[in-house]
C-alpha positions as a printed NumPy array, in Angstrom:
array([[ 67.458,   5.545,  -9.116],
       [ 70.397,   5.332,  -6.948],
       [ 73.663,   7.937,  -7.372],
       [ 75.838,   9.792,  -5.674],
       [ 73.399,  13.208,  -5.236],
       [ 71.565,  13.124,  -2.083],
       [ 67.648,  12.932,  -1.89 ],
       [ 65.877,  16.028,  -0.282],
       [ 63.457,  15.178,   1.94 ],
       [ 61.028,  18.543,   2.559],
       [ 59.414,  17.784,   6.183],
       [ 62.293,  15.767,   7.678],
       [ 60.81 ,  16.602,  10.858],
       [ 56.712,  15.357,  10.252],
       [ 55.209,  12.332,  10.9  ],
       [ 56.385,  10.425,   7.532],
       [ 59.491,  12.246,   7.116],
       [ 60.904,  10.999,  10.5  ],
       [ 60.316,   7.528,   9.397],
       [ 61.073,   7.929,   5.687],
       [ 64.178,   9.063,   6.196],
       [ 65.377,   5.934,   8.324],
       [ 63.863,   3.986,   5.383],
       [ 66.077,   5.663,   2.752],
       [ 69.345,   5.241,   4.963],
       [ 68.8  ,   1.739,   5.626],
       [ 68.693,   1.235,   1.729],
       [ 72.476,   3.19 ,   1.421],
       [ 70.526,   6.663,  -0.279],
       [ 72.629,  10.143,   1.182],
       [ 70.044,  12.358,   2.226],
       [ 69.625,  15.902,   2.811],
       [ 66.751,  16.256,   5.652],
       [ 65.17 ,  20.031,   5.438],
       [ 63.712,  22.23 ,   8.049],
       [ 63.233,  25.261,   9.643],
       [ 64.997,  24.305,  12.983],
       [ 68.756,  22.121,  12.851],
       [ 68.969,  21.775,  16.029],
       [ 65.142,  19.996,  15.942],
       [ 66.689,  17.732,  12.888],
       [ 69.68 ,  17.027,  15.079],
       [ 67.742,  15.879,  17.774],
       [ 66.276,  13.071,  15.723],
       [ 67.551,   9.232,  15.975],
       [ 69.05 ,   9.775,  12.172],
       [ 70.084,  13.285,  12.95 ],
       [ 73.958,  12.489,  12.954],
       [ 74.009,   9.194,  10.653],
       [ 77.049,   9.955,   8.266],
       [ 74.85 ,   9.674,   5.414],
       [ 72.678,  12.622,   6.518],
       [ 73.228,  16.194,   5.756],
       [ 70.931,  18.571,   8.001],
       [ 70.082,  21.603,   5.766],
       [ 68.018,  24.987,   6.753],
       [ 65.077,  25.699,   4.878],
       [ 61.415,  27.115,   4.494],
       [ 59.044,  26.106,   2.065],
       [ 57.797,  29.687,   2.198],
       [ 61.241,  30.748,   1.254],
       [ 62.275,  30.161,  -2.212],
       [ 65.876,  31.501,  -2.008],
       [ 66.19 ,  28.92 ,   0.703],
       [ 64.657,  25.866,  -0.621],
       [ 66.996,  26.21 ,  -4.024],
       [ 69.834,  26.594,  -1.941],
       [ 68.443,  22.989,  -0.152],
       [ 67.815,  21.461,  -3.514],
       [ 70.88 ,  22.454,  -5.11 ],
       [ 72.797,  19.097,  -5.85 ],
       [ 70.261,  16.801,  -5.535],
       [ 69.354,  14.382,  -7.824],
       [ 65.286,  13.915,  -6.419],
       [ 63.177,  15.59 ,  -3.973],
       [ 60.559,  14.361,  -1.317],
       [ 57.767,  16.99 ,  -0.932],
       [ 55.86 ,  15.849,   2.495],
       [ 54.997,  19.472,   3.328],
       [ 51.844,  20.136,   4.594],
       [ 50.984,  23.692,   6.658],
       [ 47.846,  21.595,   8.582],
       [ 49.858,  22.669,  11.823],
       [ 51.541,  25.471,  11.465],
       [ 48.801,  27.863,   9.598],
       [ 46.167,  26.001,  10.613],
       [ 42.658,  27.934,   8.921],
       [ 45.193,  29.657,   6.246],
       [ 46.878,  26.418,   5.174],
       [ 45.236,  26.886,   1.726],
       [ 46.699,  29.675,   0.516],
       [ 49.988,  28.907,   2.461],
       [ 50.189,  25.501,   0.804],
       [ 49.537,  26.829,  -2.499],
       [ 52.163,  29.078,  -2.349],
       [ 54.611,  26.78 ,  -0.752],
       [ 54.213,  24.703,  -3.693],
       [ 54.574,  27.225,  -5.911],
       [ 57.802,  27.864,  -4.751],
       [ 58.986,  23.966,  -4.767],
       [ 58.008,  24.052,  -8.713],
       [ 60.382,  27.152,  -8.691],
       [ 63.337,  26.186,  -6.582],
       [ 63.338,  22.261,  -7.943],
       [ 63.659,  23.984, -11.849],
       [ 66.404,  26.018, -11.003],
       [ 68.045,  23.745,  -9.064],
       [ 67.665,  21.088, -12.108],
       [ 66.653,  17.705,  -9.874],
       [ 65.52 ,  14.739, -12.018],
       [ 62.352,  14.082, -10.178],
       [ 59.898,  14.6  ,  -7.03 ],
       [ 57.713,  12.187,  -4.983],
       [ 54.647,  13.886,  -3.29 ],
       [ 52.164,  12.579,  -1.114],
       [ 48.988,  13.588,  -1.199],
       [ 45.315,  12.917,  -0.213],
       [ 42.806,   9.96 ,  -1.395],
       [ 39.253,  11.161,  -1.888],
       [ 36.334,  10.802,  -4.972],
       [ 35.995,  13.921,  -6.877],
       [ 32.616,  14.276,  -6.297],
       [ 31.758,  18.199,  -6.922],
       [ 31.284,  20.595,  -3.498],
       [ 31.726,  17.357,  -1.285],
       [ 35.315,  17.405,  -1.084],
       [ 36.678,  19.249,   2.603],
       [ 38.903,  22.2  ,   1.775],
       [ 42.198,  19.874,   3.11 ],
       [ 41.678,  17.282,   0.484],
       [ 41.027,  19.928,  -2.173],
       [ 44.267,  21.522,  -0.972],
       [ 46.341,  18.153,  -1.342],
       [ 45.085,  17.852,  -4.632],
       [ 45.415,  21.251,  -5.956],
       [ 48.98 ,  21.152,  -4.43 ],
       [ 49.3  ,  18.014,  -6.564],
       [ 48.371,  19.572,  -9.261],
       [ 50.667,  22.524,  -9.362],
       [ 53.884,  20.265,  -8.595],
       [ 52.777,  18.244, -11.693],
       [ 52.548,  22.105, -13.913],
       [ 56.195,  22.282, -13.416],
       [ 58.984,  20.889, -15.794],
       [ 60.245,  18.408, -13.601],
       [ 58.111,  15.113, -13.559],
       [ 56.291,  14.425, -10.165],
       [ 54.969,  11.025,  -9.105],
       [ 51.898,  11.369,  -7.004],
       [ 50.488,   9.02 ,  -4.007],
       [ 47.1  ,   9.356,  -2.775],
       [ 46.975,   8.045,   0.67 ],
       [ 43.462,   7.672,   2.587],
       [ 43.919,   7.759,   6.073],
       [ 46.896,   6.643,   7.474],
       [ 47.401,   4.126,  10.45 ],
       [ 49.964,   4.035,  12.682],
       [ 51.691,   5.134,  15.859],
       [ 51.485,   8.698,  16.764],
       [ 49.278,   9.781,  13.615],
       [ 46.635,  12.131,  14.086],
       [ 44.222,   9.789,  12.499],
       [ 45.137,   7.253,  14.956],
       [ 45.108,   9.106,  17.631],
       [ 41.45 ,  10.132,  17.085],
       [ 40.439,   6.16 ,  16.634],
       [ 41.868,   5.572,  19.808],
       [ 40.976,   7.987,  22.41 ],
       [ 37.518,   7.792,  20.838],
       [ 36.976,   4.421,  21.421],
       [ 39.183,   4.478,  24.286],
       [ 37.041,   6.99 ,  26.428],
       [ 33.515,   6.559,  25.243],
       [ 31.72 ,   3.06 ,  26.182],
       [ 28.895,   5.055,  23.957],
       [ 29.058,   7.194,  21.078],
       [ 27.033,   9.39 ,  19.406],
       [ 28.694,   9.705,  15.899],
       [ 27.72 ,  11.759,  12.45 ],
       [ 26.653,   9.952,   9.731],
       [ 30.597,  10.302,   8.401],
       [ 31.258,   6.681,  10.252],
       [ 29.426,   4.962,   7.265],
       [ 31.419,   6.435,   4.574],
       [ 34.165,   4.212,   3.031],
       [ 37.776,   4.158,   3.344],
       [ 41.261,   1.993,   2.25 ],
       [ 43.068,   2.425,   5.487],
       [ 47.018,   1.883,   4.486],
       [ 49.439,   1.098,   7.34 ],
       [ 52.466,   3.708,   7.901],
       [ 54.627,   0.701,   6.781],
       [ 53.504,   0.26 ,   3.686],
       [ 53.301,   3.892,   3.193],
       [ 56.967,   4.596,   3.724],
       [ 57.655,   1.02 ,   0.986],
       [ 55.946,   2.778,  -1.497],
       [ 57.632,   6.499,  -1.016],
       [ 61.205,   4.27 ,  -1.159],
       [ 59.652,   2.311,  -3.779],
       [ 59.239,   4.914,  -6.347],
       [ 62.78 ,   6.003,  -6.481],
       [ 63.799,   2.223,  -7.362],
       [ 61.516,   2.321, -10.542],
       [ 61.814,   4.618, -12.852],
       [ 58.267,   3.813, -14.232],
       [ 56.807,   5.735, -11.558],
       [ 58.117,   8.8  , -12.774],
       [ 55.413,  11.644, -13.765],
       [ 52.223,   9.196, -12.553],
       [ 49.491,   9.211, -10.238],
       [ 48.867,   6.269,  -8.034],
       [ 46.055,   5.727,  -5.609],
       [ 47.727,   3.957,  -2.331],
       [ 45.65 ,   1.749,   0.234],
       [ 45.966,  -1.134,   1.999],
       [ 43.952,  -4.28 ,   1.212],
       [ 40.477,  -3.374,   2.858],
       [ 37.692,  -1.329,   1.983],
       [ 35.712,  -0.945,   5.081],
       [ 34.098,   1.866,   6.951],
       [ 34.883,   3.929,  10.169],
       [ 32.497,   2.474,  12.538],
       [ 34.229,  -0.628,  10.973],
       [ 37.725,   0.751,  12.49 ],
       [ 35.81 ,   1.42 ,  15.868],
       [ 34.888,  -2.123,  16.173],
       [ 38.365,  -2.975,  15.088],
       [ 40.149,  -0.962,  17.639],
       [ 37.631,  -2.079,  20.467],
       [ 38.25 ,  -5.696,  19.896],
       [ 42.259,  -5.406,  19.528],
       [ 42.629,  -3.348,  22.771],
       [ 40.229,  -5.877,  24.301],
       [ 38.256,  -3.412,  25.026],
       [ 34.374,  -4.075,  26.279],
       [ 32.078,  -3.445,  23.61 ],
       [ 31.006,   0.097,  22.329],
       [ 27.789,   1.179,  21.41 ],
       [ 27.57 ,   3.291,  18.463],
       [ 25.01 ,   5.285,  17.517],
       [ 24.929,   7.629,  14.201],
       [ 22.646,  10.584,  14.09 ],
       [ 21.814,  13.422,  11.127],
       [ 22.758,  16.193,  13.018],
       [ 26.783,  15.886,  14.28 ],
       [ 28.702,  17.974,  11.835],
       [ 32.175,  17.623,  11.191],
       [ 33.008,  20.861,  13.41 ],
       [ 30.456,  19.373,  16.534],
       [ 32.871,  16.517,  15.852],
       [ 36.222,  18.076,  15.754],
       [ 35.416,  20.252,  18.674],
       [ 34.452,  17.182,  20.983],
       [ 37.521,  15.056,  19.224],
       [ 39.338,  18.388,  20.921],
       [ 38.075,  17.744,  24.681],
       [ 38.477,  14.063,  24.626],
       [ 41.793,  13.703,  22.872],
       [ 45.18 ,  15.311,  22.186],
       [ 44.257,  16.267,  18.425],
       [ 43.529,  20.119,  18.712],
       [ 40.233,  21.557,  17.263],
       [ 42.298,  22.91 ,  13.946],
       [ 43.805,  19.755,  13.072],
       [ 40.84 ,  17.097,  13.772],
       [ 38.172,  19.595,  11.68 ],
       [ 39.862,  19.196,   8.989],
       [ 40.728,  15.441,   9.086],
       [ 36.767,  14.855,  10.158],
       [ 35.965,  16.444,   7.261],
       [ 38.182,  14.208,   5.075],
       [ 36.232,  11.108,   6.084],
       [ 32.845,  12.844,   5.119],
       [ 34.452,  11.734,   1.675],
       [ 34.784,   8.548,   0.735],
       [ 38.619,   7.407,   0.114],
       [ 38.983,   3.71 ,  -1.83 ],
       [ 41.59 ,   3.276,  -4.686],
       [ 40.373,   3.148,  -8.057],
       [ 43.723,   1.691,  -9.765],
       [ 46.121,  -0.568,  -7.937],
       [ 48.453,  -0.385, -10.52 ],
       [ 51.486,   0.   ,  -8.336],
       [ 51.355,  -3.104,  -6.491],
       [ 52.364,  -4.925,  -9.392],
       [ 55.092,  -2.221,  -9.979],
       [ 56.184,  -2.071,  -6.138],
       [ 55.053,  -5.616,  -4.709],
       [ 54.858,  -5.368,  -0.697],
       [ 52.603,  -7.155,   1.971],
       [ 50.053,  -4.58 ,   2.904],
       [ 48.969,  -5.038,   6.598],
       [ 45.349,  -5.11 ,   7.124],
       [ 43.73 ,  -2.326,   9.025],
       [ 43.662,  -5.2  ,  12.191],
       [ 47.268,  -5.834,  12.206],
       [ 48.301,  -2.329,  11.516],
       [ 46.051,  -0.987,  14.469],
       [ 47.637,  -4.37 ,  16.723],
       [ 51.215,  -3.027,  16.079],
       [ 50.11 ,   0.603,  16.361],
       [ 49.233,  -0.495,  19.829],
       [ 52.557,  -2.339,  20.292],
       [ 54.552,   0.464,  20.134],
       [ 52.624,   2.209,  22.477],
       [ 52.938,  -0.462,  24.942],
       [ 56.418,  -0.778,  24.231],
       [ 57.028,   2.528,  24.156],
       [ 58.414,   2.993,  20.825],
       [ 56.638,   5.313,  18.468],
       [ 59.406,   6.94 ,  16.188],
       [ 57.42 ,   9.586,  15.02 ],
       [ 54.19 ,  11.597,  16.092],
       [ 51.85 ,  14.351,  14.86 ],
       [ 52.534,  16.284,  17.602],
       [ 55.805,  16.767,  16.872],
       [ 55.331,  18.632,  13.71 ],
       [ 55.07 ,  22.147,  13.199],
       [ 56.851,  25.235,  13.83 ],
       [ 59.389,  25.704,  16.765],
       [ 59.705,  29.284,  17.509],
       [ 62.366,  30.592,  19.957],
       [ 60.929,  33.862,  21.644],
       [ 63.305,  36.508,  20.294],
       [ 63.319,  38.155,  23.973],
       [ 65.029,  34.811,  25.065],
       [ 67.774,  34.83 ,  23.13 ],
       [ 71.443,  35.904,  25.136],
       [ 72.419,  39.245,  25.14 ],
       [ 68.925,  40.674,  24.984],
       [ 68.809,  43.903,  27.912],
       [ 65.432,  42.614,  30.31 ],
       [ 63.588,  45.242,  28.909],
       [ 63.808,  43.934,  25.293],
       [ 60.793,  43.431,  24.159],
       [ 58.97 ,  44.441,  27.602],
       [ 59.405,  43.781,  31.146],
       [ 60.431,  40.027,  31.831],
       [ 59.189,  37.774,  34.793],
       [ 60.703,  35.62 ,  36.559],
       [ 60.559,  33.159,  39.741],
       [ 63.289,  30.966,  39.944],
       [ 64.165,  28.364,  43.011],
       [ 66.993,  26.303,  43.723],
       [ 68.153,  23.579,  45.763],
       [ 71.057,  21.711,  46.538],
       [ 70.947,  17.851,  46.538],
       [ 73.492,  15.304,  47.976],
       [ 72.768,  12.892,  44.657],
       [ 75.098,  12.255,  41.475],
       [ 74.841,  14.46 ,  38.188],
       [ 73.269,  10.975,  36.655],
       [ 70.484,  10.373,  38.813],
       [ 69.421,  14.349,  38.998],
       [ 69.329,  14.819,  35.101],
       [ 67.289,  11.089,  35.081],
       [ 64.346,  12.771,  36.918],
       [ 64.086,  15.807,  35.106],
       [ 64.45 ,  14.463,  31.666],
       [ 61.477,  11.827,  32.562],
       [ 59.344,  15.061,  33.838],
       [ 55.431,  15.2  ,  32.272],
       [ 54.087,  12.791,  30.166],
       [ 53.107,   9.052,  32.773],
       [ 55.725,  10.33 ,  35.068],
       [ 53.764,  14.058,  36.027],
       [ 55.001,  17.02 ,  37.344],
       [ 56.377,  15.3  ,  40.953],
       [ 54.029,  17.514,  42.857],
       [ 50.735,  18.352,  42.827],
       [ 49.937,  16.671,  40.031],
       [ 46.195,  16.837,  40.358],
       [ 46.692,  20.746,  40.102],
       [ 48.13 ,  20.407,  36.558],
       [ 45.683,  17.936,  35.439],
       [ 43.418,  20.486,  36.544],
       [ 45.162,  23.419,  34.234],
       [ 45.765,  21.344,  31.482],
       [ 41.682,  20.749,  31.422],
       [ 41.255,  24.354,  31.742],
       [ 43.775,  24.81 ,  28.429],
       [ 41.521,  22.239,  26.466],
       [ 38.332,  23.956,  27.689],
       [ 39.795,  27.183,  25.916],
       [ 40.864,  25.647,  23.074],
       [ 44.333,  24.564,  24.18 ],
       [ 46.563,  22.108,  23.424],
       [ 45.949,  20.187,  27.105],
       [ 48.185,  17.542,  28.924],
       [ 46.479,  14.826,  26.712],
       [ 49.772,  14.936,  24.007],
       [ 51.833,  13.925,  26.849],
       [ 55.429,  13.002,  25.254],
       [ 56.931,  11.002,  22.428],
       [ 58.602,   8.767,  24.978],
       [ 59.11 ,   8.364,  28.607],
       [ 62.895,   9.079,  28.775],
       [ 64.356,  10.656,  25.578],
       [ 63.712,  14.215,  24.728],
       [ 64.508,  16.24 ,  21.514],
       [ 64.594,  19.779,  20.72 ],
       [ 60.938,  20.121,  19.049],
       [ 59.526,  17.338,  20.948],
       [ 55.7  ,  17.671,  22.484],
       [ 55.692,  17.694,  26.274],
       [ 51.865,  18.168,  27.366],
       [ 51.469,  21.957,  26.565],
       [ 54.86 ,  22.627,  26.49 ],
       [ 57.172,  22.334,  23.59 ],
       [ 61.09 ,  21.389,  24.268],
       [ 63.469,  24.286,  22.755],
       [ 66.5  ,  23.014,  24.179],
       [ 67.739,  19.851,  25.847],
       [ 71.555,  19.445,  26.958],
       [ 71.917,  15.817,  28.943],
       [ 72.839,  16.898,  32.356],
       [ 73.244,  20.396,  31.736],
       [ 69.535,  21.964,  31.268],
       [ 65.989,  21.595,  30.075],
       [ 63.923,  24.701,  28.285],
       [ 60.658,  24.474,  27.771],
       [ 58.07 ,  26.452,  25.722],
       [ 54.33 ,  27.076,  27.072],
       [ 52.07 ,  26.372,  24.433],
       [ 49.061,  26.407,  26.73 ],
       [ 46.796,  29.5  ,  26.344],
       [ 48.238,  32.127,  28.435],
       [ 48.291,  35.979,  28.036],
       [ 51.883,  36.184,  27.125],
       [ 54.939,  33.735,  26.359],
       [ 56.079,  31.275,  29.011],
       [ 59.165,  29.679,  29.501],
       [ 60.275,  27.007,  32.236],
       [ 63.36 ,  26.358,  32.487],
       [ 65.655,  23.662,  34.468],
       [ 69.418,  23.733,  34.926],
       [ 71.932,  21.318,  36.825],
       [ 75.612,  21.133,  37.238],
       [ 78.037,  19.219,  39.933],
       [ 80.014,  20.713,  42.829],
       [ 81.371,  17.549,  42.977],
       [ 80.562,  13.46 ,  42.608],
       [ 77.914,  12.967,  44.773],
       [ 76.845,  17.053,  45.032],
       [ 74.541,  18.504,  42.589],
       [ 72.944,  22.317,  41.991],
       [ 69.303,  22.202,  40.718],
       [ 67.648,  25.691,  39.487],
       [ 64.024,  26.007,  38.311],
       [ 62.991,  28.751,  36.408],
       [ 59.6  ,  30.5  ,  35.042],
       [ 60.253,  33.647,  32.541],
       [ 56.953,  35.3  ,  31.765],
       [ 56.764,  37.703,  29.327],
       [ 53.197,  39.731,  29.491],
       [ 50.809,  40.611,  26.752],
       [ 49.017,  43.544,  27.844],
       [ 47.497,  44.149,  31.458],
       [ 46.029,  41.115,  31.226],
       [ 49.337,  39.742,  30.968],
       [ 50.871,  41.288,  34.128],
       [ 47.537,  40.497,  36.039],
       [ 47.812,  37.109,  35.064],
       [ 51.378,  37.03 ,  36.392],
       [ 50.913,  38.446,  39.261],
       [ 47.597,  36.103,  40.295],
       [ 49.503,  32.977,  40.1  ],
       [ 53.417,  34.473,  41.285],
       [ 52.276,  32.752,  44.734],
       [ 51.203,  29.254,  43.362],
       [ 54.754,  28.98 ,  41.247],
       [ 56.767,  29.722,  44.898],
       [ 54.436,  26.93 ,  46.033],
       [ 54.863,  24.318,  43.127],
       [ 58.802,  25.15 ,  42.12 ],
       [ 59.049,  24.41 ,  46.325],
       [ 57.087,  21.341,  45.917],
       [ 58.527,  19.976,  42.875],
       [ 61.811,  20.506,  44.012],
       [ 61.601,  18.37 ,  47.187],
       [ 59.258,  16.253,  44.98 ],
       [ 62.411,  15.242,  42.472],
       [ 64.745,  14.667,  45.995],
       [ 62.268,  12.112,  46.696],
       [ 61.751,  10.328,  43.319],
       [ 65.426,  10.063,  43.655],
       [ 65.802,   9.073,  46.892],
       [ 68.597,  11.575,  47.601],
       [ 68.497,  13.82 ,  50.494],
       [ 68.602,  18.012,  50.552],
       [ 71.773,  19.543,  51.471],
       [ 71.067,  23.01 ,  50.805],
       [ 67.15 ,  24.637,  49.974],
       [ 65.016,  24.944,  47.825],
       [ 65.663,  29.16 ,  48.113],
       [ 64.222,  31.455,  46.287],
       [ 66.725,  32.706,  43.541],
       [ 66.93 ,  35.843,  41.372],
       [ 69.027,  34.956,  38.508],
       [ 71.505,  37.706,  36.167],
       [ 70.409,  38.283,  32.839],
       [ 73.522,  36.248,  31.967],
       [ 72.242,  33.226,  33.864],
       [ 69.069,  33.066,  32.433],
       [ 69.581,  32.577,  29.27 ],
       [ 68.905,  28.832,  28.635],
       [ 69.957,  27.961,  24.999],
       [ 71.139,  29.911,  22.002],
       [ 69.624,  31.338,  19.021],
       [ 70.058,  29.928,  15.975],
       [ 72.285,  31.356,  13.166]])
């Protein structure tokens, strides 16, 4: 099916949308990537290929999903609210697909492609996420326009979830005590092969309106994939040991200590694999022929893209992106409630180039550029309380995009050599921003500011403020002659403390 109406893709921004959509281009479809934030879609490699239109839309909205779908000729649904509603994904899945049934009949488009979960229908045993893929599979296919269905087992690849678990599990535990879910079975599929079948479908018309189980050529189980991993990181070897009494929530709260998957999205994805997932027809590799990697060489180039430091896509990344409405310009500092702030600058005899190098490489393998064993130490503290942690670290070492993970913070706006926001998304009593701007007083001159904006919840919030006012002086000081050092560039003027207009602080704009 190839014309001239461009293919929605609903969840341009997730883990298989970011790499779907490359997929499509690359085989000349136009296609219309949909999400809540533009400037997030922007931000991607794709975001300003000539063959992509970026279009604003909520799955939650139905006015603005027909608006998205109007003109197309098929539509990707890769929506899943995992992340963003995290224990009331049920209902908000169910009624996000509701409204894609809606929206795609008014809109008229020929056709949908949906991917869903893998699991036997065994009654009471399915988790309440795979029931919820394939009830949300089930109301798509209610609706007049014909849906073709892929159930996917767990997915292997660069910056999934799933993959993320295998690793830091077998990465950080030379013994494990496992639940008895490490003997069930499962089809692994690579990401690859995942993203050949989703462009597959819309090059056979035969897969219109059907239901095909996708998996990649090995049955095997997950203590299988443990001795798998172990062997291609060349790792020493593991001892495993399964007992009766780990539950899938014992194991998706200590997946949360020992790895960047938060508590709400391993629970449910340990719960999946209490389930066994193997394909029961493989009619569509005669229909879409491919080389399926095995679960080996998928995990061996999972791992060489970390090495290389290429992975296109991760879970983190996902999600909403949520500008605090008392951040936006124009906004009087009492909007909302009172605003804090500390804010240092400094004055460096270094080019625009090498200034905006540091601070776009900041977190992640490069840290914080001063006292770097205090933020290990508060991003424990986060995971402890059931936060997100430093563990995510960042999609890669040099390149940043609005939406982008950064440890616990979440990028909201990133102008090369202009200015860095950030969004805390560590748990603190109230909404935290840091923010970094730069600009030249001439070539070899260069103005750096460092901002925090703090905006208290309660007393609790203003206490908390208040507690650690005198550690930010002594870490924006710090990181400030921390980054003259990286670069190699001396101090002209600084760091001074700084207490910037209402005007100055605001750090990007809001979105129309």
């Amino acid at each position: 099916m190839k014309n001239d109406k461009p293919i929605l893709v609903a969840g341009a921004t997730g883990y298989v949308g970011g790499r779907l959509i490359p997929a499509l281009l690359d085989q000349g479809y136009r296609v219309r990537a949909m999400g809540r934030s533009l400037e997030k879609i922007a931000c991607r490699p794709w975001g300003h290929h000539p063959k992509v239109e970026r279009v604003k839309g909520d799955v939650l909205d139905v006015e603005s999903l027909k608006k998205a779908l109007s003109g197309c000729g098929a539509a990707y649904y890769l929506v899943h609210s995992m992340i963003a509603q995290k224990h009331k994904f049920v209902e908000a899945d169910r009624r996000a697909a509701k409204n894609m049934v809606s929206a795609a009949e008014f809109a008229g488009i020929e056709r949908m492609i949906y991917l869903g979960g893998l699991a036997e229908k065994k009654k009471g045993s399915l988790s309440k996420h795979l029931r919820s893929r394939i009830e949300v599979a089930d109301i798509l296919q209610s609706g007049r326009v014909p849906v073709t269905d892929l159930r996917a087992p767990m997915i292997l690849g660069s910056g999934s979830a799933s993959f993320e678990i295998l690793r830091y599990l077998v990465e950080r535990l030379p013994v494990m005590i496992t639940p008895r879910w490490v003997r069930s079975l499962n089809q692994p599929i690579a990401i690859r092969n995942v993203v050949n079948y989703l462009v597959g479908c819309l090059e056979h018309d035969e897969t219109i309106g059907q239901t095909y189980d996708i998996g990649g050529p090995d049955v095997l189980t997950y203590r299988d994939l443990l001795d798998i991993y172990t062997r291609e990181a060349r790792l020493p070897k593991r001892w495993i040991i399964p007992v009766p009494v780990l539950t899938p929530t014992l194991s998706a709260y200590w997946i949360h200590l020992i790895s960047p998957v938060p508590h709400s999205i391993a629970l449910p994805l340990t719960e999946g694999l209490s389930s066994n997932a193997v394909c029961s027809d493989q009619r569509i590799q005669s229909i879409i022929p491919q080389k399926l990697l095995s679960p080996r060489d998928a995990i061996r180039t999972a791992l060489d893209k970390i090495i290389q430091e290429q992975v296109d896509t991760c879970w983190a990344d996902a999600g909403d992106m949520v500008t605090p409405e008392w951040a936006h310009c124009g906004d009087a500092n009492w909007a909302g409630g009172t605003i804090m702030q500390c804010g240092y600058r400094v004055r460096l005899k270094a080019p625009l180039d090498d200034v905006w190098s540091a601070i776009s490489r900041i977190g992640g393998q490069t840290g914080y550029y001063y006292a770097d064993r205090l933020w290990w130490l508060r991003g424990l503290m986060d995971r402890f309380v059931g936060g997100v942690g430093l563990r995510r670290g960042r999609r890669h070492p040099t390149e940043l995009g609005v939406g982008d993970a950064l440890d616990f913070w979440r990028v909201l706006d990133v102008s090369p050599k202009e200015q860095l926001s950030l969004l805390a998304e560590m748990k603190v009593p109230g909404e935290a921003l840091l923010e970094f701007k730069i600009d030249s007083t001439g070539a070899h001159d260069t103005n750096l500011q460092m901002l925090s904006r703090f905006l208290p919840k309660g007393l609790g919030g203003i206490i908390y403020w208040y507690i650690f006012y005198p550690f930010h002086e002594w870490i924006f000081f710090g990181m400030l002659h921390g980054i003259a050092r990286a670069i190699e560039k001396p101090i002209v003027s600084g760091p001074e403390r700084f207490t910037p207009r209402l005007h100055d602080s605001c750090a990007f704009p809001s979105e129309s």
